[in-house]
N, CA, C and O atoms as a GROMACS GRO file, in nm:
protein
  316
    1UNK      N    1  -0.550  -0.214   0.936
    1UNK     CA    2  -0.435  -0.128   0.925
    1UNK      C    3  -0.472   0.009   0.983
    1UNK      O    4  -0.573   0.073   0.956
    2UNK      N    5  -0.378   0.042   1.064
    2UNK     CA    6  -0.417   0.198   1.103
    2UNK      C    7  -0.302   0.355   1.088
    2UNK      O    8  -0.328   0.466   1.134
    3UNK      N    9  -0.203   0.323   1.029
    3UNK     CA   10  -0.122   0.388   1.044
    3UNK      C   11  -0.087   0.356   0.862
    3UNK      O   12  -0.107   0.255   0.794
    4UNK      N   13  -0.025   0.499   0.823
    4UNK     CA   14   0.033   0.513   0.666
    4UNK      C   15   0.148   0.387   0.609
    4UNK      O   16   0.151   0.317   0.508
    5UNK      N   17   0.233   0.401   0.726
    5UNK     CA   18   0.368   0.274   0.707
    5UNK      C   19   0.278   0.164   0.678
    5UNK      O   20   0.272   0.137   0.559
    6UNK      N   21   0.190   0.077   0.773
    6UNK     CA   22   0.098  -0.044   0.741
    6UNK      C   23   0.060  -0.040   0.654
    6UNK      O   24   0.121  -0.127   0.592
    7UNK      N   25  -0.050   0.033   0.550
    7UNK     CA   26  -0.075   0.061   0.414
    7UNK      C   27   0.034   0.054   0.343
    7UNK      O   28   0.036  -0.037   0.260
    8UNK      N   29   0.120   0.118   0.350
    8UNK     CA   30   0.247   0.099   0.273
    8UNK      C   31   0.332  -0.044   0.238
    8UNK      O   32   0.380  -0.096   0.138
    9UNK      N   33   0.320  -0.074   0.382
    9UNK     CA   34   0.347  -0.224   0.404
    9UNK      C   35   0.297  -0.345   0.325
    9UNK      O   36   0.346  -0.442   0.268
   10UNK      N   37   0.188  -0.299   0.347
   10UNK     CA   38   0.062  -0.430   0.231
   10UNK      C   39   0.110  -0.421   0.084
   10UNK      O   40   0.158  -0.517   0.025
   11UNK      N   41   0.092  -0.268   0.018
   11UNK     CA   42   0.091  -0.234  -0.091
   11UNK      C   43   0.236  -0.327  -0.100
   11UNK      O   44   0.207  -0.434  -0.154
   12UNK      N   45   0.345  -0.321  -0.074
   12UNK     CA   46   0.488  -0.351  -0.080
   12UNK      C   47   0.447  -0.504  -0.069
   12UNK      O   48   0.461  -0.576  -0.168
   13UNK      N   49   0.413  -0.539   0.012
   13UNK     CA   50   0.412  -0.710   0.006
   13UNK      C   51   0.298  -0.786  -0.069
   13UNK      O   52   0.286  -0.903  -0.032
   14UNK      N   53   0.215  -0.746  -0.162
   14UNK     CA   54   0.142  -0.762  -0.267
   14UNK      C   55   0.204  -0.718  -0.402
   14UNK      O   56   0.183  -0.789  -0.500
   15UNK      N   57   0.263  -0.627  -0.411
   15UNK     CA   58   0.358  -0.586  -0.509
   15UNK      C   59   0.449  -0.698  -0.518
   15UNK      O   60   0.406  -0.773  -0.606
   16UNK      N   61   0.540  -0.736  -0.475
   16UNK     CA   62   0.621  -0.832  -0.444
   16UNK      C   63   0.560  -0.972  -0.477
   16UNK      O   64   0.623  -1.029  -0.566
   17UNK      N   65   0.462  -1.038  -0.432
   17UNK     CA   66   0.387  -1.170  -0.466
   17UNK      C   67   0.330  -1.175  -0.576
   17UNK      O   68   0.281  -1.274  -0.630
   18UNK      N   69   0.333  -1.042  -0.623
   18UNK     CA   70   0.270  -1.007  -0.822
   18UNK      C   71   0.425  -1.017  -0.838
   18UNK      O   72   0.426  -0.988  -0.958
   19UNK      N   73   0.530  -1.032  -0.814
   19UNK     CA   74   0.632  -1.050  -0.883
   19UNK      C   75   0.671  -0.867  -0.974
   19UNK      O   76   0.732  -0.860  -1.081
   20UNK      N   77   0.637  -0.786  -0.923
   20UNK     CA   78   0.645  -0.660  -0.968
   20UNK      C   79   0.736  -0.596  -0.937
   20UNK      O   80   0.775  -0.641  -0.829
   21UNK      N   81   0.832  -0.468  -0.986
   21UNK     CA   82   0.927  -0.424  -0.955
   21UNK      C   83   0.788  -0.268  -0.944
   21UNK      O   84   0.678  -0.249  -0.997
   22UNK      N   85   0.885  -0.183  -0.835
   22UNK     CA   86   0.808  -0.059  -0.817
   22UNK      C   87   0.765   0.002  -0.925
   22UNK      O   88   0.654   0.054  -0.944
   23UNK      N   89   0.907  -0.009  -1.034
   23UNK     CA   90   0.849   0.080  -1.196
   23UNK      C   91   0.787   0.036  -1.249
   23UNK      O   92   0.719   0.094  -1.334
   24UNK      N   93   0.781  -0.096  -1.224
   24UNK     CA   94   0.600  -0.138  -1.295
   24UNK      C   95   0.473  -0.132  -1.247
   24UNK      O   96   0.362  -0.106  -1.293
   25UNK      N   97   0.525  -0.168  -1.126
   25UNK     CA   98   0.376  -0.117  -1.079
   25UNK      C   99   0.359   0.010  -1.094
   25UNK      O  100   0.252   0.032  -1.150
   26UNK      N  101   0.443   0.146  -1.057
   26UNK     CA  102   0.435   0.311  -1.104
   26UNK      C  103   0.371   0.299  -1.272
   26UNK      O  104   0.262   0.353  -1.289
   27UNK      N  105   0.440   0.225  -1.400
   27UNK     CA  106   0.378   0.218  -1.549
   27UNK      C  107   0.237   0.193  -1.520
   27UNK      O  108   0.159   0.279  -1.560
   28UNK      N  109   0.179   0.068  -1.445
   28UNK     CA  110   0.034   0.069  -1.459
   28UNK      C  111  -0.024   0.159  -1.371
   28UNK      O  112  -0.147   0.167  -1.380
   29UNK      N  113   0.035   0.234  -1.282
   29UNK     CA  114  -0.071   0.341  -1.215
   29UNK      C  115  -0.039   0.486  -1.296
   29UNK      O  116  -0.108   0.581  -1.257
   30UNK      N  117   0.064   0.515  -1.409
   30UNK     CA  118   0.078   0.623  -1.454
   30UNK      C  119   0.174   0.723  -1.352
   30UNK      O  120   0.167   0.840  -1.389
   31UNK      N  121   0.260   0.703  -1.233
   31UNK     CA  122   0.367   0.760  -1.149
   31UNK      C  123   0.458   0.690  -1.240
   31UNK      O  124   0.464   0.602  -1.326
   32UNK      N  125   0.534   0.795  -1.164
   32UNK     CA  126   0.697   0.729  -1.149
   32UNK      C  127   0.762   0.702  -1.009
   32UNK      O  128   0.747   0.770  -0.908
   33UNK      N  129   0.869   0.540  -1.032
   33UNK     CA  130   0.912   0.491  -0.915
   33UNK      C  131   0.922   0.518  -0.810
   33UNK      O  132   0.906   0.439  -0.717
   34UNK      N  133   0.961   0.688  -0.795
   34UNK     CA  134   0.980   0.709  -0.694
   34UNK      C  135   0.844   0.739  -0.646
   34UNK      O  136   0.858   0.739  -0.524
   35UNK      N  137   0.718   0.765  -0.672
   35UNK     CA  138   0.628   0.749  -0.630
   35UNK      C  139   0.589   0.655  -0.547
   35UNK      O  140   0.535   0.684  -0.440
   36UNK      N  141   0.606   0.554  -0.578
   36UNK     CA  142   0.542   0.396  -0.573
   36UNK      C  143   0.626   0.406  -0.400
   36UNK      O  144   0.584   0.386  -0.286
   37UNK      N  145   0.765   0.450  -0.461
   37UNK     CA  146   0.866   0.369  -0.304
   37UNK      C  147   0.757   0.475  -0.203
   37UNK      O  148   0.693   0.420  -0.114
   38UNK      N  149   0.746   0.596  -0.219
   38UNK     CA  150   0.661   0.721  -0.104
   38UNK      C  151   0.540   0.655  -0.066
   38UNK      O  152   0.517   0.639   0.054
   39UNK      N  153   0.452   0.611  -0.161
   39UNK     CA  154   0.347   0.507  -0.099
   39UNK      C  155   0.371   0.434   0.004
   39UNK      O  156   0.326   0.452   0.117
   40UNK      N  157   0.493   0.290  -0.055
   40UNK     CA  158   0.547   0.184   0.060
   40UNK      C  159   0.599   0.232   0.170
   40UNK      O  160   0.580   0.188   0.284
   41UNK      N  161   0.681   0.344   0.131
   41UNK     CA  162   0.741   0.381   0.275
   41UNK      C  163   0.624   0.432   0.355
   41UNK      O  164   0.626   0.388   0.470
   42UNK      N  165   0.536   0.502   0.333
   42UNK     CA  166   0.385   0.496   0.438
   42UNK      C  167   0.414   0.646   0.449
   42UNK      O  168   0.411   0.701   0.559
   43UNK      N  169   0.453   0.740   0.293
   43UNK     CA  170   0.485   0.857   0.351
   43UNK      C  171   0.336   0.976   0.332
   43UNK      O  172   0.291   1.018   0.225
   44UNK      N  173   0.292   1.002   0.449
   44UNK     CA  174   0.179   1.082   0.450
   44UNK      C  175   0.144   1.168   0.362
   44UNK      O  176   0.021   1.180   0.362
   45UNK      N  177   0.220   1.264   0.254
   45UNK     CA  178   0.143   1.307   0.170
   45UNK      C  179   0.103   1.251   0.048
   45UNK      O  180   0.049   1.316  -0.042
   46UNK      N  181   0.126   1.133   0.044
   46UNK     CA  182   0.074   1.037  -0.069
   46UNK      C  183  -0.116   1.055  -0.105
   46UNK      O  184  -0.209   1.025  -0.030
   47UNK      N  185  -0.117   1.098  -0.208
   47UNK     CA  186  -0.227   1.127  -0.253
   47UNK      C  187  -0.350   0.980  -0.243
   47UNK      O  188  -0.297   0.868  -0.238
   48UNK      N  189  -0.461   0.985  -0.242
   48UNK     CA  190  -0.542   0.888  -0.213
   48UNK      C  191  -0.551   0.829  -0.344
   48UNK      O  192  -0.518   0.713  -0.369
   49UNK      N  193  -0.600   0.920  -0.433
   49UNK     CA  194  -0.597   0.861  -0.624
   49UNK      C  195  -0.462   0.733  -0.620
   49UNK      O  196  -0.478   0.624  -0.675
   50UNK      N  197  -0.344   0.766  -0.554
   50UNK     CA  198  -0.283   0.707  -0.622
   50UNK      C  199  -0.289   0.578  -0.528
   50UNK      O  200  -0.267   0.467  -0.577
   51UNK      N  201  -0.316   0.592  -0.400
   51UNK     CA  202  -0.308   0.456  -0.338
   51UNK      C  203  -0.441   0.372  -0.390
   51UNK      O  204  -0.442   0.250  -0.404
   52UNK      N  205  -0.544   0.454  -0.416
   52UNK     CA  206  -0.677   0.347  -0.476
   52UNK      C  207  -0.616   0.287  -0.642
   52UNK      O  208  -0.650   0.182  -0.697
   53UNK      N  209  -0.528   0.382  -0.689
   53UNK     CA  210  -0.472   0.351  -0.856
   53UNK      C  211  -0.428   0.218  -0.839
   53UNK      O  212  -0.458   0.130  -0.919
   54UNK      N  213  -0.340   0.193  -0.710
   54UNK     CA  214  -0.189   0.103  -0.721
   54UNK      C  215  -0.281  -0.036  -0.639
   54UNK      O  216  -0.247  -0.153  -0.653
   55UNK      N  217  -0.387   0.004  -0.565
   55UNK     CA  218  -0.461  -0.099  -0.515
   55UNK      C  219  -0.543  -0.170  -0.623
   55UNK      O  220  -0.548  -0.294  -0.621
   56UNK      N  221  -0.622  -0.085  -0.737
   56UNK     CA  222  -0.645  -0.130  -0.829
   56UNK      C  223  -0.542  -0.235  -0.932
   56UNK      O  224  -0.569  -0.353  -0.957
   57UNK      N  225  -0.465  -0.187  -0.965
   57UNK     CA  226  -0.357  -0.231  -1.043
   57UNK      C  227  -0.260  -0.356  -1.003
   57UNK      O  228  -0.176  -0.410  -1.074
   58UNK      N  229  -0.312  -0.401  -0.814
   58UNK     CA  230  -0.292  -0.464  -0.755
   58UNK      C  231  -0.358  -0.589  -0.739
   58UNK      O  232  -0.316  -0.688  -0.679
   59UNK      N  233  -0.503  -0.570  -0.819
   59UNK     CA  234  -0.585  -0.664  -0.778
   59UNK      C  235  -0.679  -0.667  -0.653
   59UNK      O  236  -0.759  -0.757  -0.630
   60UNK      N  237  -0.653  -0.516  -0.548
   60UNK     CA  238  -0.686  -0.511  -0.404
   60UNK      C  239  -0.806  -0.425  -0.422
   60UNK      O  240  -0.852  -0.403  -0.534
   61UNK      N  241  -0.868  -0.365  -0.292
   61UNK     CA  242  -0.957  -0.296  -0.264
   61UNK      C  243  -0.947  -0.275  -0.140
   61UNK      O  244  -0.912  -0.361  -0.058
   62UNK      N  245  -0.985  -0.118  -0.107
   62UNK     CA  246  -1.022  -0.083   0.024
   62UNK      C  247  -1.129  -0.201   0.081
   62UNK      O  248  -1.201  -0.274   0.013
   63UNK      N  249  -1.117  -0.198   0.211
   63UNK     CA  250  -1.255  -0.220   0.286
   63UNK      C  251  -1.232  -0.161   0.420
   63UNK      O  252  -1.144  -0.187   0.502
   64UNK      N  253  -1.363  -0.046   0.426
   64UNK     CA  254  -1.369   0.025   0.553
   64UNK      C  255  -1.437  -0.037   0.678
   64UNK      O  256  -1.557  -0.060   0.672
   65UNK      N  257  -1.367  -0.066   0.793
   65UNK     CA  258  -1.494  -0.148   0.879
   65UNK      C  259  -1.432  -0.108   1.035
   65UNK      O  260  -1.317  -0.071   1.058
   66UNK      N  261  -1.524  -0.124   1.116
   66UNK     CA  262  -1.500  -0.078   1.288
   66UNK      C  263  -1.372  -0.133   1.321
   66UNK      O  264  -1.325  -0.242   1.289
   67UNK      N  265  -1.294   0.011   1.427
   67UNK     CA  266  -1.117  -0.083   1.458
   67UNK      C  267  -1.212  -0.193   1.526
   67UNK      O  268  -1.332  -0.208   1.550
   68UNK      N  269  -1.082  -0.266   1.546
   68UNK     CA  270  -1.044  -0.410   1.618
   68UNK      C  271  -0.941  -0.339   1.791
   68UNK      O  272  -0.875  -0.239   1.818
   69UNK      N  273  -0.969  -0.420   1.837
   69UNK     CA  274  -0.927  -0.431   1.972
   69UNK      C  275  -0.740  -0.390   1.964
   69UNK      O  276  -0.660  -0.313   2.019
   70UNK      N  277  -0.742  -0.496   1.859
   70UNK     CA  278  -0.554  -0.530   1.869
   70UNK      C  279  -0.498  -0.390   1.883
   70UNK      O  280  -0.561  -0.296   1.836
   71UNK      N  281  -0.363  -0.369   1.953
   71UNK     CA  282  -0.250  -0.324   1.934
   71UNK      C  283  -0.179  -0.316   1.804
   71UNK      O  284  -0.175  -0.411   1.725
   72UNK      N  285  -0.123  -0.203   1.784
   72UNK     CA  286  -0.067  -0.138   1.659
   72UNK      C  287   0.036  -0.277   1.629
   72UNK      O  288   0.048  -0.346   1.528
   73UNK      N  289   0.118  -0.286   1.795
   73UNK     CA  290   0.215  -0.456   1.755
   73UNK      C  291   0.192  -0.546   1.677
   73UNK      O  292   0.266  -0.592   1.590
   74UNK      N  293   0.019  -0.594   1.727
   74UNK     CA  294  -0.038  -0.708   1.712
   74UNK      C  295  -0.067  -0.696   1.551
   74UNK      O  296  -0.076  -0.796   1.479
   75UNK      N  297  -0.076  -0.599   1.518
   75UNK     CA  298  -0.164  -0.560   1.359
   75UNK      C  299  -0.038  -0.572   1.290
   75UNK      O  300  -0.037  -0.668   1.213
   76UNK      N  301   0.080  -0.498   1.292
   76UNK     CA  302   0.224  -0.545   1.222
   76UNK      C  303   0.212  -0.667   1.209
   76UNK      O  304   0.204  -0.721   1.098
   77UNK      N  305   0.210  -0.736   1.333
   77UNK     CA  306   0.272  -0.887   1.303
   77UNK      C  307   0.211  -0.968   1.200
   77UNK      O  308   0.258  -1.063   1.138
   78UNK      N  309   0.096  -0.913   1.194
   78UNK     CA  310   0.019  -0.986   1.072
   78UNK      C  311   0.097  -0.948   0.927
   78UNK      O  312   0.045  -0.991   0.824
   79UNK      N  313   0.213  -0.871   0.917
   79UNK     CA  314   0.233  -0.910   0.810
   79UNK      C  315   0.366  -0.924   0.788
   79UNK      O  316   0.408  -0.964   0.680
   0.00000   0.00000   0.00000
């Protein structure tokens, strides 16, 4: 992922396969909803605490590793 929207993107479609509505996932990270949607929407001043909170609470984890070749296209389509 290289861009805020893509992060946002994941968070939103893992949220969703937990069967979660945003205000619940916001209850287990301690935000409120409208938080959660500023995350998904990939909006840049989203604090890091809260994207590692909601990744936690997600079941997920960062992993930092060298870009990849692909196109920003090519990396969407993956999800």
């Amino acid at each position: 992922m290289r861009t805020t929207k893509q992060i946002g993107a994941a968070v939103r479609r893992y949220r969703r396969l937990k069967n979660l509505t945003q205000e619940a996932l916001g209850d287990r990270v301690n935000v409120r909803q409208a938080t959660i949607s500023k995350l998904e929407a990939g909006e840049p001043g989203t604090q890091l605490r809260i994207l590692t909170d909601a990744l936690a609470a997600l079941d997920l984890e960062l992993v930092i590793q060298p870009r990849s070749k692909a196109s920003i296209t090519e990396i969407e389509e993956g999800f």
